[in-house]
OpenMM code with the backbone's topology and positions (N, CA, C; nanometers):
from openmm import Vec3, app, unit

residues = "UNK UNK UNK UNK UNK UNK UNK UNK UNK UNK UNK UNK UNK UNK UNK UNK UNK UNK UNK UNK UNK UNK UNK UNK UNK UNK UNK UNK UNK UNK UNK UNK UNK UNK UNK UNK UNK UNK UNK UNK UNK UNK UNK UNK UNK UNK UNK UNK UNK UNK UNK UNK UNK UNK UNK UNK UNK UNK UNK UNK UNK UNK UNK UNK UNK UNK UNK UNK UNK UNK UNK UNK UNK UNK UNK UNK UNK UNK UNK UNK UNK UNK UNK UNK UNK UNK UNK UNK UNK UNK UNK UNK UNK UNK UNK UNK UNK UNK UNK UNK UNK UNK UNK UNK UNK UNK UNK UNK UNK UNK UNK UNK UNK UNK UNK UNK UNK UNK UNK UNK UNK UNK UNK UNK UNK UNK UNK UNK UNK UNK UNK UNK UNK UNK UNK UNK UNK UNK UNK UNK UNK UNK UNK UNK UNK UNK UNK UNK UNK UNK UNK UNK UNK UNK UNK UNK UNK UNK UNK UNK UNK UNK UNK UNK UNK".split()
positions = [
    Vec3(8.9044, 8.6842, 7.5402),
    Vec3(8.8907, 8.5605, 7.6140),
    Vec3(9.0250, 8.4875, 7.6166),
    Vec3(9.0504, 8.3980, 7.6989),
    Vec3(9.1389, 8.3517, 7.7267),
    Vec3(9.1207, 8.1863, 7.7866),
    Vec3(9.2703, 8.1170, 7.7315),
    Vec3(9.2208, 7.9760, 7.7800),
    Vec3(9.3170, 7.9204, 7.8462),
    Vec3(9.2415, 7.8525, 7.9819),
    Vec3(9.3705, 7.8089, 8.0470),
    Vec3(9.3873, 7.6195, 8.0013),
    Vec3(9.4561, 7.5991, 7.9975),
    Vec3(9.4840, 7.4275, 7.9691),
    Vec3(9.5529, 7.3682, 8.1234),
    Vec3(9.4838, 7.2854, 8.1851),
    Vec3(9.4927, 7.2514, 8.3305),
    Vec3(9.5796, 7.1122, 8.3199),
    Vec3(9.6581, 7.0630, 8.3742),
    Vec3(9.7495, 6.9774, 8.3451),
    Vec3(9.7322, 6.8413, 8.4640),
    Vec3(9.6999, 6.7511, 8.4936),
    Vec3(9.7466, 6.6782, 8.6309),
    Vec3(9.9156, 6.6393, 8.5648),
    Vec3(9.9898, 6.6407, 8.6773),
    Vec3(10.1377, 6.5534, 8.5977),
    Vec3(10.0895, 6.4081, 8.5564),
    Vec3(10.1751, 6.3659, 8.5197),
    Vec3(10.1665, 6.2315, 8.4972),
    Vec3(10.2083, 6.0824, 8.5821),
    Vec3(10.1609, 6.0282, 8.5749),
    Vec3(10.1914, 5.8888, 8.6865),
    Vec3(10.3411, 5.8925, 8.7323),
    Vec3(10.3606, 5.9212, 8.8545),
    Vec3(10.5134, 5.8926, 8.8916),
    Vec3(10.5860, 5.7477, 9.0083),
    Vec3(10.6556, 5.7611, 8.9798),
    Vec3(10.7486, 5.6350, 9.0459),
    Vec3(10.8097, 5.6838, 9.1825),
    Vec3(10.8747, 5.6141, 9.2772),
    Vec3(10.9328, 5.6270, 9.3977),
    Vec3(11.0956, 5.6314, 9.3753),
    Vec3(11.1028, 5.7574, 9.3862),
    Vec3(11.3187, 5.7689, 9.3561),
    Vec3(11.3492, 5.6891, 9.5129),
    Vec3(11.4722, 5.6225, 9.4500),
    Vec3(11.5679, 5.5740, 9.5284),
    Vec3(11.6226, 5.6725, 9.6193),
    Vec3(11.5887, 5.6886, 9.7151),
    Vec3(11.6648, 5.8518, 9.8398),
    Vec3(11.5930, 5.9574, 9.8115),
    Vec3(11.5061, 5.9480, 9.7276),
    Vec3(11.4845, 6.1187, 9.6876),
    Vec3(11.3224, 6.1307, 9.8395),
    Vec3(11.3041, 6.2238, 9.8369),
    Vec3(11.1388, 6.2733, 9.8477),
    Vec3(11.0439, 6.2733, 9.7622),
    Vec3(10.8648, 6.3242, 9.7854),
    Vec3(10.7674, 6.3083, 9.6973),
    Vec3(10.7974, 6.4352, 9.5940),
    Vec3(10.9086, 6.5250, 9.6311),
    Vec3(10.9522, 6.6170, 9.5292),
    Vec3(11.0061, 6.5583, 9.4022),
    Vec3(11.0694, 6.4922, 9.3937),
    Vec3(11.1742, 6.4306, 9.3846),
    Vec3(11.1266, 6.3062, 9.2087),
    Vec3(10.9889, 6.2343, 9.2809),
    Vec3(10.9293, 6.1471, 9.2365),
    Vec3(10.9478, 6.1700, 9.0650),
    Vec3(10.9972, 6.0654, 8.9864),
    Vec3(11.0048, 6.0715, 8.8363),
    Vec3(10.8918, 6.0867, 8.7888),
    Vec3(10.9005, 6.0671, 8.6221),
    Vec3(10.7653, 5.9857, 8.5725),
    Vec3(10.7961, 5.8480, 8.5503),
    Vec3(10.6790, 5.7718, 8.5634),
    Vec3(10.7132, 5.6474, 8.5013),
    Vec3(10.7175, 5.6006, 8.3568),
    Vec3(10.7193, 5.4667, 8.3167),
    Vec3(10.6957, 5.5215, 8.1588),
    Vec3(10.5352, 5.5383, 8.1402),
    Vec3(10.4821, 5.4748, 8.2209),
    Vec3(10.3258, 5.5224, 8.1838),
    Vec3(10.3078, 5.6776, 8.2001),
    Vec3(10.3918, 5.7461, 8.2599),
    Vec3(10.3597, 5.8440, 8.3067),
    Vec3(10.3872, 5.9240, 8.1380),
    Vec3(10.5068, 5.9293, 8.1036),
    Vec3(10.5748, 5.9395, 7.9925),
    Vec3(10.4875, 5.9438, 7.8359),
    Vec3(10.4337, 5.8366, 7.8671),
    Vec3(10.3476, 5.7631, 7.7590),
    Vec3(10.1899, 5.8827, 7.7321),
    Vec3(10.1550, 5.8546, 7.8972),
    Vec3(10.0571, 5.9448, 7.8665),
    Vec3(10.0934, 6.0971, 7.8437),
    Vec3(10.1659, 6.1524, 7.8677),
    Vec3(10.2107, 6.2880, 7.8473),
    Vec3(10.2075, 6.3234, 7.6857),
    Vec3(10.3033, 6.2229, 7.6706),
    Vec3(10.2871, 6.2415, 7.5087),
    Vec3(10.1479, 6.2245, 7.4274),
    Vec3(10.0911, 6.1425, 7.4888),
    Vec3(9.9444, 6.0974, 7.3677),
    Vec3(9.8605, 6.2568, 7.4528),
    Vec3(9.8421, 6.3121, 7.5636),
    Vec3(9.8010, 6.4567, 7.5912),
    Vec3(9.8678, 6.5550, 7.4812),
    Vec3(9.9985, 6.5427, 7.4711),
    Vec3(10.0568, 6.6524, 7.4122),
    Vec3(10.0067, 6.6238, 7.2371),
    Vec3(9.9876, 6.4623, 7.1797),
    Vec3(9.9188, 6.4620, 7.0781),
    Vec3(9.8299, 6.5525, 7.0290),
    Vec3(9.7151, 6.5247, 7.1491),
    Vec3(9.5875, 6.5060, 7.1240),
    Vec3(9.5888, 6.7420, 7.1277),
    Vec3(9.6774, 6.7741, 7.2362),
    Vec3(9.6689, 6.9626, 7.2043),
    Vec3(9.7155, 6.9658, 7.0664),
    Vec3(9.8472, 6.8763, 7.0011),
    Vec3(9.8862, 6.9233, 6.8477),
    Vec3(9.7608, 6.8911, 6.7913),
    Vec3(9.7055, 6.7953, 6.7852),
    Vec3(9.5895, 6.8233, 6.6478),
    Vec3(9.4400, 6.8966, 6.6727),
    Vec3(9.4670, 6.9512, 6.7860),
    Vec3(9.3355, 7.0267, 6.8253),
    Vec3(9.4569, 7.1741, 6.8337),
    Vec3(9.5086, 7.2022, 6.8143),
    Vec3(9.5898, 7.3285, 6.7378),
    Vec3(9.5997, 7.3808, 6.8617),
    Vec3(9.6128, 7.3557, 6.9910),
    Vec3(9.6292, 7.4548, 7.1168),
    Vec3(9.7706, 7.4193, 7.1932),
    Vec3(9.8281, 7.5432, 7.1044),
    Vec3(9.9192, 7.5882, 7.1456),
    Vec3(9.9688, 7.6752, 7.2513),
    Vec3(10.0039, 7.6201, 7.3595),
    Vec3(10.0192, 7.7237, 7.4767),
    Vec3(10.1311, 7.8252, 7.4602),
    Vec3(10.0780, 7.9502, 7.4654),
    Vec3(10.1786, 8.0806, 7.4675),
    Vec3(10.2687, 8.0614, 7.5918),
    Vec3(10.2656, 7.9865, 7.7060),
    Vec3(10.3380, 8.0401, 7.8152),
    Vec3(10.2962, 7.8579, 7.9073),
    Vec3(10.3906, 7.8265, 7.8870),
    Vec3(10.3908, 7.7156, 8.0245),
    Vec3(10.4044, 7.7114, 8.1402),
    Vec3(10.3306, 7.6846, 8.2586),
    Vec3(10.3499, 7.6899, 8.4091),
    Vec3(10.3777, 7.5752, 8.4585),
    Vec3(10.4706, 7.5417, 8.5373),
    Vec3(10.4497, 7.4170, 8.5900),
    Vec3(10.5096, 7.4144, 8.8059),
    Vec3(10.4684, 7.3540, 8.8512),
    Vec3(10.5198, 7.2827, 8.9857),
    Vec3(10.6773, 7.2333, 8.9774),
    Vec3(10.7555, 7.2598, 9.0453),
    Vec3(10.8719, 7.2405, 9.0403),
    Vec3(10.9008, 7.1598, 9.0948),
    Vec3(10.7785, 7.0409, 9.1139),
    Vec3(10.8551, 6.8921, 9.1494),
    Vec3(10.8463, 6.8147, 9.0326),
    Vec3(10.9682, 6.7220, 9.0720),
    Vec3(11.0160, 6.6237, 8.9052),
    Vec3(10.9137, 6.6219, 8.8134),
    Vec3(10.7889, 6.5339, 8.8669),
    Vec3(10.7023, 6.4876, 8.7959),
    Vec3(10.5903, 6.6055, 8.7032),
    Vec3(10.5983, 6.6985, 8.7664),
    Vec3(10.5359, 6.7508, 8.7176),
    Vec3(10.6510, 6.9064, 8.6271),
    Vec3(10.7506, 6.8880, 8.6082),
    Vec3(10.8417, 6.9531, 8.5538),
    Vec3(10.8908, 6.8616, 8.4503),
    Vec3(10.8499, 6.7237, 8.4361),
    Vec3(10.8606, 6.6759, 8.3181),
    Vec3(10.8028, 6.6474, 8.2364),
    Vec3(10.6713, 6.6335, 8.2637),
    Vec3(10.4994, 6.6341, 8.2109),
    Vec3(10.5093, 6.7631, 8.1352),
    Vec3(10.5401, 6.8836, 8.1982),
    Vec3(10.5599, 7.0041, 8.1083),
    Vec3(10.6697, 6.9986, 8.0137),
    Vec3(10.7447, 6.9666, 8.0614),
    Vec3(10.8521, 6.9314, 7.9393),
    Vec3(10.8642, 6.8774, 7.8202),
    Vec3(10.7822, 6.7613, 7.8526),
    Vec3(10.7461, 6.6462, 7.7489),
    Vec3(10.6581, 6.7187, 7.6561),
    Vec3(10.5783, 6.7568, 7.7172),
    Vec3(10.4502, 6.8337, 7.6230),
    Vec3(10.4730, 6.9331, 7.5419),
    Vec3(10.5488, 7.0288, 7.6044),
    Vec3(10.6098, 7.1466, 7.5756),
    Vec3(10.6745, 7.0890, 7.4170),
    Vec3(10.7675, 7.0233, 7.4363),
    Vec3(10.8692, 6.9617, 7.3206),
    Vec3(10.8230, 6.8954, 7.2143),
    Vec3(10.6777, 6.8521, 7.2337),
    Vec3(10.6003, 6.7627, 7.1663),
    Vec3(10.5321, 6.8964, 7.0835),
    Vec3(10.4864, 6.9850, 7.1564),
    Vec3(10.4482, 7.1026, 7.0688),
    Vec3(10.4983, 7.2046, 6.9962),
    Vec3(10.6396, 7.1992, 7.0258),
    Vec3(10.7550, 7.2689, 6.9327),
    Vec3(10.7677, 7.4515, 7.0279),
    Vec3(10.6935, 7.4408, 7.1883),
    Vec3(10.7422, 7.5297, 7.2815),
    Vec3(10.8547, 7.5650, 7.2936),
    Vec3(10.9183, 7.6597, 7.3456),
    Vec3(11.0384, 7.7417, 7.3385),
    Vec3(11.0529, 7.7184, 7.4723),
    Vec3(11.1864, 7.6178, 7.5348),
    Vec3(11.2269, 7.6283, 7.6232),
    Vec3(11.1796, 7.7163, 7.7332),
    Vec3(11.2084, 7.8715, 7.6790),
    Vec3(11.1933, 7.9266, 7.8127),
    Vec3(11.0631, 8.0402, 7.8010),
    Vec3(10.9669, 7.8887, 7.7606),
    Vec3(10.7996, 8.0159, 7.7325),
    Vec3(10.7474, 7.8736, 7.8586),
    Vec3(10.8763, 7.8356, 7.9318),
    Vec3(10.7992, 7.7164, 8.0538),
    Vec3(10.9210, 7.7741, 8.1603),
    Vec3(10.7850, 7.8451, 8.2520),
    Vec3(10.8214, 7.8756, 8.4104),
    Vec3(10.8107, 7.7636, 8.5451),
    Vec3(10.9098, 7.7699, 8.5899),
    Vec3(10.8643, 7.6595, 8.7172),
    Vec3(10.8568, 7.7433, 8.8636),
    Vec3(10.7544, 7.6687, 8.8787),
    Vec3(10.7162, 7.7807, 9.0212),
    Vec3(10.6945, 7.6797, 9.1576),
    Vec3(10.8130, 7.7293, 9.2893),
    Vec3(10.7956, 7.6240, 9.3524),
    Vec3(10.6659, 7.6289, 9.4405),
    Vec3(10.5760, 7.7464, 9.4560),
    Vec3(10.4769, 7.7689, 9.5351),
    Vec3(10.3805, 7.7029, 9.4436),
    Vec3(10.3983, 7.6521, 9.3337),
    Vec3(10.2807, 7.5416, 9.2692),
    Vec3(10.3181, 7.4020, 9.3116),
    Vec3(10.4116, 7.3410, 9.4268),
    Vec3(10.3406, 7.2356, 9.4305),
    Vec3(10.2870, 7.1825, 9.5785),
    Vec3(10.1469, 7.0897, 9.5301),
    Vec3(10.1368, 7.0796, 9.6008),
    Vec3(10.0003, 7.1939, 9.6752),
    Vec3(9.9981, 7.2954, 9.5910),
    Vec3(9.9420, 7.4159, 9.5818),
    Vec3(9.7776, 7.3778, 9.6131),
    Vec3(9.7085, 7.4828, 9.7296),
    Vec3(9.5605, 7.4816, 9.7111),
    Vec3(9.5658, 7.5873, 9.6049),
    Vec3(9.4372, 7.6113, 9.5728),
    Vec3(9.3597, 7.7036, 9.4616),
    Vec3(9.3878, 7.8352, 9.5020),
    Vec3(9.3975, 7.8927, 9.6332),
    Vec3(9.4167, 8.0343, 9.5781),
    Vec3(9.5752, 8.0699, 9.5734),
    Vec3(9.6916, 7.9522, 9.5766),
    Vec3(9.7554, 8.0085, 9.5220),
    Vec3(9.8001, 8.0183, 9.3780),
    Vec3(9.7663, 7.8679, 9.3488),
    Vec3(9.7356, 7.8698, 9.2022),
    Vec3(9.6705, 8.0031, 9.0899),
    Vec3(9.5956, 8.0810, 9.2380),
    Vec3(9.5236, 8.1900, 9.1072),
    Vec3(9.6365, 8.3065, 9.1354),
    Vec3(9.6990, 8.3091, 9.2610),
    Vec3(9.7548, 8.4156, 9.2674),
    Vec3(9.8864, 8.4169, 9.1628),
    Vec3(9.9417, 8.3220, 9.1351),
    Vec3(10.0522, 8.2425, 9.0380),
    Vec3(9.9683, 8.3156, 8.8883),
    Vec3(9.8692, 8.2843, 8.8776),
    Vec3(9.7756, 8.3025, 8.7757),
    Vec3(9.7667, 8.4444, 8.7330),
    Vec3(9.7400, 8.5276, 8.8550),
    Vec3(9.7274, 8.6312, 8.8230),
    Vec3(9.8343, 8.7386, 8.7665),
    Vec3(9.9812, 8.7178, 8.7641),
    Vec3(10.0800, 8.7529, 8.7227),
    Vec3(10.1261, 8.7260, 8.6175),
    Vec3(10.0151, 8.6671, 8.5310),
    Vec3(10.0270, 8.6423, 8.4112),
    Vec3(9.9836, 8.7581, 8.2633),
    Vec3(10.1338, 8.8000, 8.2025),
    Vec3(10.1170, 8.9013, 8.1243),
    Vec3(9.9884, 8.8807, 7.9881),
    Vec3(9.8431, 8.9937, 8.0016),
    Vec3(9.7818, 8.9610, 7.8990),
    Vec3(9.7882, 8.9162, 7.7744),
    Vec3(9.8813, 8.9299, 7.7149),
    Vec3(9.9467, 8.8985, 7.5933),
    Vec3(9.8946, 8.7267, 7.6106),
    Vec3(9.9368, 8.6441, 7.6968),
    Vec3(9.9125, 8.5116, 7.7260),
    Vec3(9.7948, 8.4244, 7.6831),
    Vec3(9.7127, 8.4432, 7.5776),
    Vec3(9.6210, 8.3898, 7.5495),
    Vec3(9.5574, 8.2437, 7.5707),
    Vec3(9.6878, 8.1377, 7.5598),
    Vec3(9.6480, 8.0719, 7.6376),
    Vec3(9.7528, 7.9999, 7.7063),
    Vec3(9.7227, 7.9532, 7.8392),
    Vec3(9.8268, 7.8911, 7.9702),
    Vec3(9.7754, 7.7773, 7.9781),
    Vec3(9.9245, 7.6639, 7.9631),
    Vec3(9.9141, 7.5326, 8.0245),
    Vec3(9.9812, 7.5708, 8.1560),
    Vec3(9.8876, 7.5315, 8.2566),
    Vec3(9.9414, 7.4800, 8.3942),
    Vec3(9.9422, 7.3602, 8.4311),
    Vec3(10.0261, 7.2913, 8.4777),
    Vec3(10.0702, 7.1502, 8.5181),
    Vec3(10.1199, 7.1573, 8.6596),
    Vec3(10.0328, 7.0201, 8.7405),
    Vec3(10.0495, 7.0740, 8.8725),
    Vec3(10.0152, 6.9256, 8.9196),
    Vec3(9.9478, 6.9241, 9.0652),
    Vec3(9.8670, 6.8234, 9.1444),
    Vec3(9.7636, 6.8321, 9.2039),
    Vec3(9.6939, 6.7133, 9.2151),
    Vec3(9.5533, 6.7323, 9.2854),
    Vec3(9.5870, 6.7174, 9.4557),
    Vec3(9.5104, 6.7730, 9.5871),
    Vec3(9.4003, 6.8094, 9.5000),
    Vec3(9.3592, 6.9316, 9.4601),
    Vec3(9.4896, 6.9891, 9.4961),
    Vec3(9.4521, 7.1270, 9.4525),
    Vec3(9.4146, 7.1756, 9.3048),
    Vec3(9.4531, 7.1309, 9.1922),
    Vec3(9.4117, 7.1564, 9.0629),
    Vec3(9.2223, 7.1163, 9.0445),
    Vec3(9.1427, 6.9781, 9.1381),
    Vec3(9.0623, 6.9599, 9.1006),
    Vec3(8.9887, 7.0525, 9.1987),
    Vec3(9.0188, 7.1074, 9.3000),
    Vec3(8.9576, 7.1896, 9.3598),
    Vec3(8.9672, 7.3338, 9.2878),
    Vec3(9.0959, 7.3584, 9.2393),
    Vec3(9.0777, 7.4873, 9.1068),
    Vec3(8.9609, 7.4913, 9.0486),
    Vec3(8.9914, 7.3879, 8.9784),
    Vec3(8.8807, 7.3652, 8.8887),
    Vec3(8.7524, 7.3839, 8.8787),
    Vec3(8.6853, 7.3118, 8.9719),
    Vec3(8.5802, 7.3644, 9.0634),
    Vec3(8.5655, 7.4914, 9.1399),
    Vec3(8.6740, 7.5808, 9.1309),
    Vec3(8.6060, 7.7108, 9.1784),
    Vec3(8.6142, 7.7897, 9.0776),
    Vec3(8.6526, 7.7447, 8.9797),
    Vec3(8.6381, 7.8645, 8.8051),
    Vec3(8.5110, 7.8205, 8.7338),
    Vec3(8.4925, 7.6513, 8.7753),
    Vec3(8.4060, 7.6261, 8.6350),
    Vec3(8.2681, 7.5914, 8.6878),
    Vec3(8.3283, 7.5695, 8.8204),
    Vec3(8.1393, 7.5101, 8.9055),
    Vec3(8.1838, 7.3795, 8.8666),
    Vec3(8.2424, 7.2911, 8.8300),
    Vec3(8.2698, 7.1241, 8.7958),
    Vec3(8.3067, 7.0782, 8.8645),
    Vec3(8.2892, 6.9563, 8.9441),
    Vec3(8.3625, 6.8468, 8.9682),
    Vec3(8.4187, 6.7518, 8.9110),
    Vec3(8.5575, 6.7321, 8.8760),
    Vec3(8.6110, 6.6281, 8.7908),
    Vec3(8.7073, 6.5677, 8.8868),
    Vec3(8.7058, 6.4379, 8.8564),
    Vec3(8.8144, 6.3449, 8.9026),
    Vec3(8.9577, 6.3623, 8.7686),
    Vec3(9.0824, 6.4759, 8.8740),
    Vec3(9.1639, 6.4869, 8.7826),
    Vec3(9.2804, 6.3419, 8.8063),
    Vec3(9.2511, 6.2458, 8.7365),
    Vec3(9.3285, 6.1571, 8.7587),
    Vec3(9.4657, 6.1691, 8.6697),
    Vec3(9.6246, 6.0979, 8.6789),
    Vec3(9.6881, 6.1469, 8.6439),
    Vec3(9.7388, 6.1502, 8.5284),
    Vec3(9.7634, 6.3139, 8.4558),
    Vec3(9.7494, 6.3095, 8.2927),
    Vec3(9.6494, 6.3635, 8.2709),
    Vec3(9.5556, 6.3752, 8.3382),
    Vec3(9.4360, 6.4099, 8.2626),
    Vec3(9.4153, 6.5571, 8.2477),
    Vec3(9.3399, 6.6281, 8.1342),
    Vec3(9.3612, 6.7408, 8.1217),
    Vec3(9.2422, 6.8099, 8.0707),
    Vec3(9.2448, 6.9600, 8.1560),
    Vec3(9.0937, 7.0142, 8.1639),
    Vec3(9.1176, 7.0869, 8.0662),
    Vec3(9.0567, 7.1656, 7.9866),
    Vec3(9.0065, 7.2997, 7.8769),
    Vec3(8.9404, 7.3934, 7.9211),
    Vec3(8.9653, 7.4927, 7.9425),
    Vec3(8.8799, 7.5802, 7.9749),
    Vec3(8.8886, 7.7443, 7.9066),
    Vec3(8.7812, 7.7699, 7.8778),
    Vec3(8.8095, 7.9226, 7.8307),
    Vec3(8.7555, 8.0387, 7.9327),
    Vec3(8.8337, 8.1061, 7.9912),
    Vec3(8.8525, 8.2280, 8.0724),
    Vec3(8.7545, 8.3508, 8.0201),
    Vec3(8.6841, 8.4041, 8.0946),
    Vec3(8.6438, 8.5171, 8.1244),
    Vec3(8.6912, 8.6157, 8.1693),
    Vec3(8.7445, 8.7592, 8.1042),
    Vec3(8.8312, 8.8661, 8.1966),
    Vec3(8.9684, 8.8409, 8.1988),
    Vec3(9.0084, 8.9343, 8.2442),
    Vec3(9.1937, 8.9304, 8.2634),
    Vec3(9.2373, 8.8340, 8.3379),
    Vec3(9.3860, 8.7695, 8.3102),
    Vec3(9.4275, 8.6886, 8.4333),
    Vec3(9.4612, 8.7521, 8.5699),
    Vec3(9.4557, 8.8924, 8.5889),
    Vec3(9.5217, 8.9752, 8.6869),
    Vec3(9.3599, 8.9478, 8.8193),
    Vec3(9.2482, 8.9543, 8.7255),
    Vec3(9.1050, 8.9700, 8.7893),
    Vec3(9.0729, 8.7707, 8.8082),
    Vec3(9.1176, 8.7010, 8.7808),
    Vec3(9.0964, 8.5499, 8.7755),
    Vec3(9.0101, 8.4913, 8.9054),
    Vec3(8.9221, 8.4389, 8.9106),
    Vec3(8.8307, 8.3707, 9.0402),
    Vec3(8.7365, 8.3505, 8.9714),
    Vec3(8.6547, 8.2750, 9.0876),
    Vec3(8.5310, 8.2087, 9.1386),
    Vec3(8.4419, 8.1857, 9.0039),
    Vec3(8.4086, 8.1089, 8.9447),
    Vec3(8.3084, 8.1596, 8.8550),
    Vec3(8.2835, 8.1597, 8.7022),
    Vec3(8.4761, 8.2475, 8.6850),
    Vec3(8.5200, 8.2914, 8.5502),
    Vec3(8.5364, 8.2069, 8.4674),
    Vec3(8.5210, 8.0731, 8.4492),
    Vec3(8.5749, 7.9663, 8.3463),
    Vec3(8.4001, 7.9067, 8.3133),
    Vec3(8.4885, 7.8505, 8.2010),
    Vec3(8.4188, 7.7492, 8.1325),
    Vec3(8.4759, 7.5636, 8.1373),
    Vec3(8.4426, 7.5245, 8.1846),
    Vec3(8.5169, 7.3711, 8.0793),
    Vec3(8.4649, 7.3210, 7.9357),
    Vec3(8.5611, 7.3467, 7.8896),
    Vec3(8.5019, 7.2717, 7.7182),
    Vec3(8.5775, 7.1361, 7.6996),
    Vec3(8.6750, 7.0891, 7.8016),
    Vec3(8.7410, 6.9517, 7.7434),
    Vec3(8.7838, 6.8657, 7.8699),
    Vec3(8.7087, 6.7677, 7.8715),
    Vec3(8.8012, 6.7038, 7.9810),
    Vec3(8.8289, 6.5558, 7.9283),
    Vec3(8.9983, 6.5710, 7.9159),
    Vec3(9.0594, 6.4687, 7.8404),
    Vec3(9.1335, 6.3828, 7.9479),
    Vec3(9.1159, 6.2194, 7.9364),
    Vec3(9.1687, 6.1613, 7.9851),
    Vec3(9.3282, 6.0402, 7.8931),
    Vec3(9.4091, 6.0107, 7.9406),
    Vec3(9.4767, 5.9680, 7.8112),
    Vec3(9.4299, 5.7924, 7.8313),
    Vec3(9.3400, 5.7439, 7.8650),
    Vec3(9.2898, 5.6051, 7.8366),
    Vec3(9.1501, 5.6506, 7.7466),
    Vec3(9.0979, 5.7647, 7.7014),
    Vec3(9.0002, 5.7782, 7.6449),
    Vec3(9.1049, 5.7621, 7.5327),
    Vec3(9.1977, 5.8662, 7.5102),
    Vec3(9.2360, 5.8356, 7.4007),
    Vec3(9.2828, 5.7261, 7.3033),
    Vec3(9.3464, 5.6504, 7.4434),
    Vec3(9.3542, 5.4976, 7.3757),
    Vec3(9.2586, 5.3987, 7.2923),
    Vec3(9.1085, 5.4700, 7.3303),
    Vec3(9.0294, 5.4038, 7.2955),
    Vec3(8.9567, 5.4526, 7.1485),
    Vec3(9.0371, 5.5357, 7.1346),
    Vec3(8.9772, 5.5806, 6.9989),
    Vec3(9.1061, 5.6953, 6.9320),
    Vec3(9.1043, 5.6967, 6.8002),
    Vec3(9.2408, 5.7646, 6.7537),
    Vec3(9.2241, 5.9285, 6.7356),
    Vec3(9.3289, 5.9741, 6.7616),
    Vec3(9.3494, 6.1336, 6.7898),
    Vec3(9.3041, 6.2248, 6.7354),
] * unit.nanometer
topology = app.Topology()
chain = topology.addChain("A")
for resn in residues:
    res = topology.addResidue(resn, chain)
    for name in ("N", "CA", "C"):
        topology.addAtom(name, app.Element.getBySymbol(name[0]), res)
């Protein structure tokens, strides 16, 4: 079995000249990244392999997290066909993922991540930003669709505020 950890980026800001590529985090954005990346250190889920969207915001959400969990620089891929991404390319991204990978944080945007979501787990969730799904996989990542997931966590970082880690 296998688990994927589903990422929304985190709240971003409007760059001066840039595009929606472009877009920072804010510090809320920042803030929540870290209390997410908390809340995987003391629930021990450690991602073997980081994915992320290769726009700002969501290349720093992975970053942040990544660093917060003591990840290895380069166990975080950026892929520019994740942003922005509907679901089947997200799986096809997915599916090139070496078994060894037990479990994958992907970090990305809605609405394609909450529409992912909903075609692995049967769920509808409002992935608002920061917020982060759990899920444990059925089958290889090479075979990945419709069906194959579970959700076991859906973390928001104002839940966490409301109660300690």
């Amino acid at each position: 079995m296998h688990q994927l950890l589903i990422l929304r980026h985190g709240e971003a800001g409007t760059p001066q000249g840039g595009g929606d590529v472009d877009r920072p985090l804010t510090p809320r954005g920042r803030r929540d990244a870290d209390r997410i990346a908390a809340w995987l250190q003391v629930q021990g889920l450690q991602p073997d392999v980081s994915i992320s969207s290769s726009a700002a915001r969501a290349r720093e959400t992975a970053r942040r997290v990544g660093t917060a969990l003591g990840t290895r620089p380069d166990a975080l891929a950026e892929h520019q066909r994740l942003y922005l991404a509907p679901p089947e390319t997200i799986i096809s991204v997915l599916h090139d993922l070496p078994e060894a990978a037990e479990r994958v944080l992907l970090v990305g945007h809605n609405p394609g991540l909450a529409s992912f979501l909903y075609l692995l787990a049967g769920q509808p969730a409002n992935l608002a930003t920061c917020t982060l799904a759990v899920l444990d996989v059925d089958g290889p990542w090479a075979a990945l669709g419709p069906g194959m997931a579970r959700l076991v966590h859906l973390i928001r970082p104002g839940d966490l505020d409301a109660s300690p880690i």
